[in-house]
ZARO-509607 format. One line per 10 residues: their letters; for each residue x, y, z of C-alpha. Coordinates in steps of 0.25 Angstrom, whole numbers, plus 2048, in hexadecimal, padded with zeros to 3 digits. Example, Ala and Ser with C-alpha at 12.3 -4.5 7.8 and 13.67 -1.06 7.14 Angstrom:
2
AS> 831,7EE,81F  837,7FC,81D $
This chain:
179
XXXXXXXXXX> 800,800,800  805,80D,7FC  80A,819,807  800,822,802  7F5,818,804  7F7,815,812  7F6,823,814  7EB,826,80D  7E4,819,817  7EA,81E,823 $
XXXXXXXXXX> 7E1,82D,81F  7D5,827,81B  7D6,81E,828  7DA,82B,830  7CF,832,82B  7C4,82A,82B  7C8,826,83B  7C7,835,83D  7BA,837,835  7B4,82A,840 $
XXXXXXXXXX> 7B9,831,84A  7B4,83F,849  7A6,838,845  7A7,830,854  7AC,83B,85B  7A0,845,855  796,83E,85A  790,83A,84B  789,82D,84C  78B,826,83E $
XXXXXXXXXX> 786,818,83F  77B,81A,84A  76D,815,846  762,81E,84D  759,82B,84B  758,839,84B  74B,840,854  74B,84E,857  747,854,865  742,863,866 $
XXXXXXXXXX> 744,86A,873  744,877,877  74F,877,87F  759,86D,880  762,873,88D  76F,86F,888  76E,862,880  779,85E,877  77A,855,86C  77F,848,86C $
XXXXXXXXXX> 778,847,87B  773,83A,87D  763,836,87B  75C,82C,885  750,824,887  74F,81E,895  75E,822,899  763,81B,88C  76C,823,880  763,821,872 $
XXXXXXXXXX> 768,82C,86B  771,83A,86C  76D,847,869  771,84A,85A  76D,85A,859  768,866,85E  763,86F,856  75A,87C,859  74D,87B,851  745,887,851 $
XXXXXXXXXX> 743,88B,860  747,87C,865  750,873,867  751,867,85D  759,85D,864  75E,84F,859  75F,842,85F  765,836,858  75E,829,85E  762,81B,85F $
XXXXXXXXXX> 75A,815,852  755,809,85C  74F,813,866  740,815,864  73A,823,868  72B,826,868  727,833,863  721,836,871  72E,837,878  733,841,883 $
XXXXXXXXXX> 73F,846,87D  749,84C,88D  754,853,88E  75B,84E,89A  767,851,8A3  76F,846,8A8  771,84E,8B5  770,85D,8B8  77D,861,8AE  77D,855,8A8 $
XXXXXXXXXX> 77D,851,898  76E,854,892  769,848,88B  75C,846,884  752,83C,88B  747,835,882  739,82E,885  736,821,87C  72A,826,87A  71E,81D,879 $
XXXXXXXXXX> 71B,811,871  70E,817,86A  715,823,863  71E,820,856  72C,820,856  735,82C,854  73C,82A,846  74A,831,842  744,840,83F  739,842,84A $
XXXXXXXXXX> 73A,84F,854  733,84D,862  732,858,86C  73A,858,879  736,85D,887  73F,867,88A  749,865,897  747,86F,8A4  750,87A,8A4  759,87A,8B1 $
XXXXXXXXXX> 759,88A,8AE  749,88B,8AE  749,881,8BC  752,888,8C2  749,895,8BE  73E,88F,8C4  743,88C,8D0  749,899,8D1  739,89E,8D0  733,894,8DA $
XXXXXXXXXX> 73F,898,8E5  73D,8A6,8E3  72C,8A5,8E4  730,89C,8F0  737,8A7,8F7  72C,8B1,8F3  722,8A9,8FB  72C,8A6,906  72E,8B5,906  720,8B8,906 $
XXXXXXXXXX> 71C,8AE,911  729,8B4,91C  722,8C0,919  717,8BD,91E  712,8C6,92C  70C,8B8,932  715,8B1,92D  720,8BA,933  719,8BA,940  716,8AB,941 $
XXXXXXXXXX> 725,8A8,93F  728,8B3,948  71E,8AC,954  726,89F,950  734,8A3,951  730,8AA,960  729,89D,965  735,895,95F  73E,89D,969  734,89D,975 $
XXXXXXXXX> 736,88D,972  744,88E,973  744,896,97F  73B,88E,986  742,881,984  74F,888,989  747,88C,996  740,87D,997  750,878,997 $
């Protein structure tokens, strides 16, 4: 075999064991038998693609894309072609944890509706913003205060817990004097 030959192999093999490799290493799934559904949200709180997609705490699928689509989010997931979704799931985002990885959580559905098919778009229930809790709480605290404000304010109120704090230390005297 000829010098330049060898050489010319030894490229082509280089090559195409570089072209593999940037394939693997992006993530691009090549030979995997499955189907594309599409989930429209309108907020996906920090969800990233290639996050994983469960049913029942098992990985089917991964997210594929995120795209906006008019005012929504259009969130693509690739599923497992042997994974059968009925048109009536629930379609989560979760959090495993507080900080933790988002991850989209999937109903089966139920057997009397049809099957999605590569293509369909269901419609996902938005996850609960930490911010607008906490914002909540915020208001309920401060309304609680307000009525606890209101109630120490109060001229019987005051004069009850008044009588109560002089009884207690008539109490305390007298038990000192029984002694």
């Amino acid at each position: 075999m000829k010098q330049e030959t060898k050489v010319g192999a030894v490229i082509i093999l280089g090559t195409l064991i570089l072209a593999i490799a940037i394939i693997i290493l992006s993530g691009v799934r090549v030979f995997e038998n499955g189907y594309e559904v599409h989930i429209t949200f309108n907020d996906v709180q920090g969800l990233l693609k290639q996050a994983k997609v469960q049913v029942a705490g098992v990985n089917i699928g991964y997210v594929k894309n995120i795209t906006l689509d008019g005012e929504k989010a259009k969130v693509t997931v690739w599923l497992d072609s042997d994974v059968k979704i009925h048109k009536n799931t629930n379609v989560y985002i979760f959090s495993s944890g507080i900080i933790g990885v988002k991850f989209i959580q999937l109903t089966p559905g139920t057997i009397n509706e049809g099957i999605l098919k590569d293509g369909d778009t269901v419609v996902g229930i938005d996850p609960i913003s930490i911010d607008k809790m906490l914002d909540k709480t915020q208001m309920a605290v401060n309304s609680l205060m307000t009525s606890l404000r209101s109630v120490t304010e109060d001229v019987g109120i005051k004069s009850t817990i008044k009588n109560l704090n002089k009884f207690s230390n008539d109490l305390t005297i007298i038990s000192k004097e029984i002694k």
